[in-house]
C-alpha positions as CSV (number, residue, x, y, z in Angstrom):
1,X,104.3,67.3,62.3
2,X,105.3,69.6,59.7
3,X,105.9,73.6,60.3
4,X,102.6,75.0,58.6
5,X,100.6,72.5,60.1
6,X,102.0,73.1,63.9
7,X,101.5,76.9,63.1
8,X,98.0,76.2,62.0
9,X,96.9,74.1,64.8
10,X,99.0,76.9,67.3
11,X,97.1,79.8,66.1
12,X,93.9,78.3,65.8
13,X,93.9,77.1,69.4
14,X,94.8,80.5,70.7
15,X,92.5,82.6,68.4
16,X,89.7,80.5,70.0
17,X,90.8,81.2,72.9
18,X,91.2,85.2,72.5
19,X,88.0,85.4,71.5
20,X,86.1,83.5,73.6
21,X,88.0,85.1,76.6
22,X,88.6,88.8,74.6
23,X,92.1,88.4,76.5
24,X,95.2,90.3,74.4
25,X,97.7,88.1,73.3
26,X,100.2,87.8,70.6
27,X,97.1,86.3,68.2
28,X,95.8,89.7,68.0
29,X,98.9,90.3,65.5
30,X,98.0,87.6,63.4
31,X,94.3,87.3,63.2
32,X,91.1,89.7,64.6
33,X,91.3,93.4,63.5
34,X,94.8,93.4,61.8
35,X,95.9,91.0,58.9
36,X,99.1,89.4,60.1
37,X,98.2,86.5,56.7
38,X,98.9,89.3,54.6
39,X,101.9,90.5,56.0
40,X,103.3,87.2,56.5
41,X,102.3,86.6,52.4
42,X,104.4,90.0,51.4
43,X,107.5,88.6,53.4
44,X,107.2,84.9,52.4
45,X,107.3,86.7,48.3
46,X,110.0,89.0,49.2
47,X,112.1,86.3,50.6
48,X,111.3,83.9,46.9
49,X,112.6,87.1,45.2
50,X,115.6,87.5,47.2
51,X,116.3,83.8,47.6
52,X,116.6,84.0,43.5
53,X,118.5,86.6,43.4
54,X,121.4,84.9,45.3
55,X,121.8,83.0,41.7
56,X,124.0,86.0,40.5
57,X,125.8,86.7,43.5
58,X,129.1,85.7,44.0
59,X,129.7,83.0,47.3
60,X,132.2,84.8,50.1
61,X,131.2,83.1,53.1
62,X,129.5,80.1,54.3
63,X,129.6,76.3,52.4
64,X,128.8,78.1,49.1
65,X,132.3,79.8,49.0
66,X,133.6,76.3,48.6
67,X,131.1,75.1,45.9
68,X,132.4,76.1,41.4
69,X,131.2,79.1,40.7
70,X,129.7,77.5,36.9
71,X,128.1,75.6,39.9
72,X,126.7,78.0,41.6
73,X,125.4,79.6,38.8
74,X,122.7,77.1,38.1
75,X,120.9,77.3,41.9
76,X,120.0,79.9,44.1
77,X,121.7,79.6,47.9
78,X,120.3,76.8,49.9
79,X,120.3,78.8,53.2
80,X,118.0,81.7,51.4
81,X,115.8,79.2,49.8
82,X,115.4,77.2,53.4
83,X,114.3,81.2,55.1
84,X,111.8,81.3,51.8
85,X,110.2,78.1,52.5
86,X,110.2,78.7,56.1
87,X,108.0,81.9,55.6
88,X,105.8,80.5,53.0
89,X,104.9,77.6,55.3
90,X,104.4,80.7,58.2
91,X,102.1,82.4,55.5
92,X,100.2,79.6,54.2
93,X,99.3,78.4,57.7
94,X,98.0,82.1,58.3
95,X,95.7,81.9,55.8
């Protein structure tokens, strides 16, 4: 089962349930009178952005330090793109 479809399922089960029960639980920042979908949208864009952004920094730490620099140049850093695709899955299922 893939993330956004585990989210999905998650949040759909317990909005269900919130409502049917009116119990609080941590759906209620997600779903019902606030918009968690378009919160979750903002940081799942602001984490794209800063993922390529990383094309033009300079590696210091982590496996990128070891990797050319003409390399580097080319692609953004994996670890920023992975927390960018992680949101965007969190977002999408949200939706």
């Amino acid at each position: 089962m893939d993330l956004a479809y585990t989210i999905y399922i998650c949040k759909n089960d317990l909005h269900a349930h919130a409502q049917t029960t009116h119990s609080r639980t941590l759906v209620r920042a997600l779903t019902g009178e606030t918009n968690g979908a378009v919160a979750a949208d903002a940081a799942a864009t602001a984490a794209e952005k800063g993922a390529e952004a990383t094309k033009t920094m300079k590696a210091a730490a982590g496996r990128s330090s070891y990797v050319p620099a003409e390399v580097l140049a080319s692609v953004p850093d994996p670890g920023a793109v992975a927390v960018s695709v992680w949101l965007r899955a969190i977002a999408d299922a949200l939706k």
